[in-house]
C-alpha positions as CSV (number, residue, x, y, z in Angstrom):
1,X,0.0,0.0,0.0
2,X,1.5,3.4,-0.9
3,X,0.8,6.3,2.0
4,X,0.4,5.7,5.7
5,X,1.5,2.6,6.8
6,X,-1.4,-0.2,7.5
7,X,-1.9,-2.5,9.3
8,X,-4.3,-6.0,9.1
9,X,-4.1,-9.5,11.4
10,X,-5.7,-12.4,10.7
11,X,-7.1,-13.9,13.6
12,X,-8.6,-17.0,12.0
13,X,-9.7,-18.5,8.9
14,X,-12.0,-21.2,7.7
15,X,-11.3,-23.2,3.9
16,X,-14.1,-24.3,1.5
17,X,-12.9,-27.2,-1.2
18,X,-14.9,-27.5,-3.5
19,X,-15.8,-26.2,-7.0
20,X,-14.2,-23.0,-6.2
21,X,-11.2,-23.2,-3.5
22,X,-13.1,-20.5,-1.1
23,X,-11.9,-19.3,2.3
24,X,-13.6,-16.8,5.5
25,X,-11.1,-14.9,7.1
26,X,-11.7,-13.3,10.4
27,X,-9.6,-9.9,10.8
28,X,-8.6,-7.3,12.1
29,X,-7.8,-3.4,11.4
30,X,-4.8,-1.7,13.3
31,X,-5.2,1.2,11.2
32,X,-8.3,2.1,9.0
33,X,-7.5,3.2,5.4
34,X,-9.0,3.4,2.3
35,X,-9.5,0.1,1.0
36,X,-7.0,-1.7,3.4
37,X,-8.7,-5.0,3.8
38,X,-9.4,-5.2,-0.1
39,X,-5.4,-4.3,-1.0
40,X,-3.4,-6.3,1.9
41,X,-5.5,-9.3,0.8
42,X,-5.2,-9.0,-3.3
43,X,-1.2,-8.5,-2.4
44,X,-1.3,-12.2,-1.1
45,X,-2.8,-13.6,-3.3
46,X,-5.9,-13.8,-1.4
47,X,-8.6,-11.4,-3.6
48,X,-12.4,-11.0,-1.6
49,X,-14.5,-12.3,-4.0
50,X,-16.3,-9.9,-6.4
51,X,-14.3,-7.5,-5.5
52,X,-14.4,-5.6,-9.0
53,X,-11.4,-3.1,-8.1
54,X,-8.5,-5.6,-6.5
55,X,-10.1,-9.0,-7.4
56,X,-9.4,-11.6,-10.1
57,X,-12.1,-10.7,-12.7
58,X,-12.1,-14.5,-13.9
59,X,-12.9,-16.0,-10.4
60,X,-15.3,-13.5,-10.1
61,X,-16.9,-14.5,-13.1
62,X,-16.7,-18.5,-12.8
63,X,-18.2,-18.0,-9.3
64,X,-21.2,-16.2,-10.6
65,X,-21.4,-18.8,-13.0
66,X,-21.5,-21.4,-10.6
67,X,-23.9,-19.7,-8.5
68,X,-26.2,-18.8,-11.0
69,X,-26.3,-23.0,-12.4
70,X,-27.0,-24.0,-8.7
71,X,-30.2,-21.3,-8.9
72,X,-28.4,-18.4,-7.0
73,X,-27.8,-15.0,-8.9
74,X,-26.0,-12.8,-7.6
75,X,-25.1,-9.0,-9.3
76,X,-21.7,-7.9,-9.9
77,X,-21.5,-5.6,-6.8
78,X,-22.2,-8.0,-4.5
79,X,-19.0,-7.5,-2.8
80,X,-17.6,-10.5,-0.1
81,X,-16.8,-8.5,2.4
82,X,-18.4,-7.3,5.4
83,X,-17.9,-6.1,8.9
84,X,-19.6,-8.5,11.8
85,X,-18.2,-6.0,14.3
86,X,-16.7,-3.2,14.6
87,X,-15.5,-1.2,18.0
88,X,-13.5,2.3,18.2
89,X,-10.9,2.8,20.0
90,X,-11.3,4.4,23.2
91,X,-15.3,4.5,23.2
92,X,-17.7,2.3,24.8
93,X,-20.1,2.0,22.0
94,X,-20.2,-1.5,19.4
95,X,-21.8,-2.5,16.9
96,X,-22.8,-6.1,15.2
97,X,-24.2,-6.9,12.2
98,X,-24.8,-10.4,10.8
99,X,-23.4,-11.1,6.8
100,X,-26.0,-10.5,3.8
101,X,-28.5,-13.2,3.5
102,X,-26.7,-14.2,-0.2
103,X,-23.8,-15.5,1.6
104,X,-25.8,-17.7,3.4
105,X,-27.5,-18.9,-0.1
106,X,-23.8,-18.9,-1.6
107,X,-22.2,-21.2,1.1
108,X,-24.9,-23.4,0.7
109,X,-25.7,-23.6,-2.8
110,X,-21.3,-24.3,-2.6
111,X,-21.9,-27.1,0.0
């Protein structure tokens, strides 16, 4: 990443085998820059699925593909990433949020 330095831990990680090789990673932010998650992961190799700016257009492709023969569509800007919970520094106030009801329908449909 050029600018500020950035920082991103993974804390855990869960791999899919299967049609698609598919993994959930659970992170998180040191620092908060503009698309920090999306970067760090794309420079290992590890690119969130549809993600249209840093992704692998291909895989993004063959997974809609694959999605869309098992009866799942899914639109181009349905981007893999989301936040479960997120905490400021220094502030008592959280929030949590459970992932888009498409992932569900995606891991499933995947097995």
């Amino acid at each position: 990443m050029s600018g500020k330095p950035a920082t991103t831990r993974i804390l855990g990680h869960r791999h899919f085998k299967g049609e698609l090789p598919l993994s959930i990673l659970r992170l998180q932010l040191e620092t908060g820059r503009t698309h920090q998650i999306r970067q760090h992961l794309s420079s290992l190799g590890n690119q969130i699925v549809m993600d249209d700016k840093y992704g692998n257009f291909r895989s993004n492709k063959e997974f809609r593909q694959i999605l869309k023969a098992k009866g799942v569509v899914i639109s181009k800007k349905n981007l893999f990433l989301h936040a479960v919970s997120l905490k400021l520094p220094d502030q008592e106030v959280h929030w949590q949020a459970a992932p888009p009801k498409i992932w569900h329908q995606a891991m499933q449909a995947l097995g």
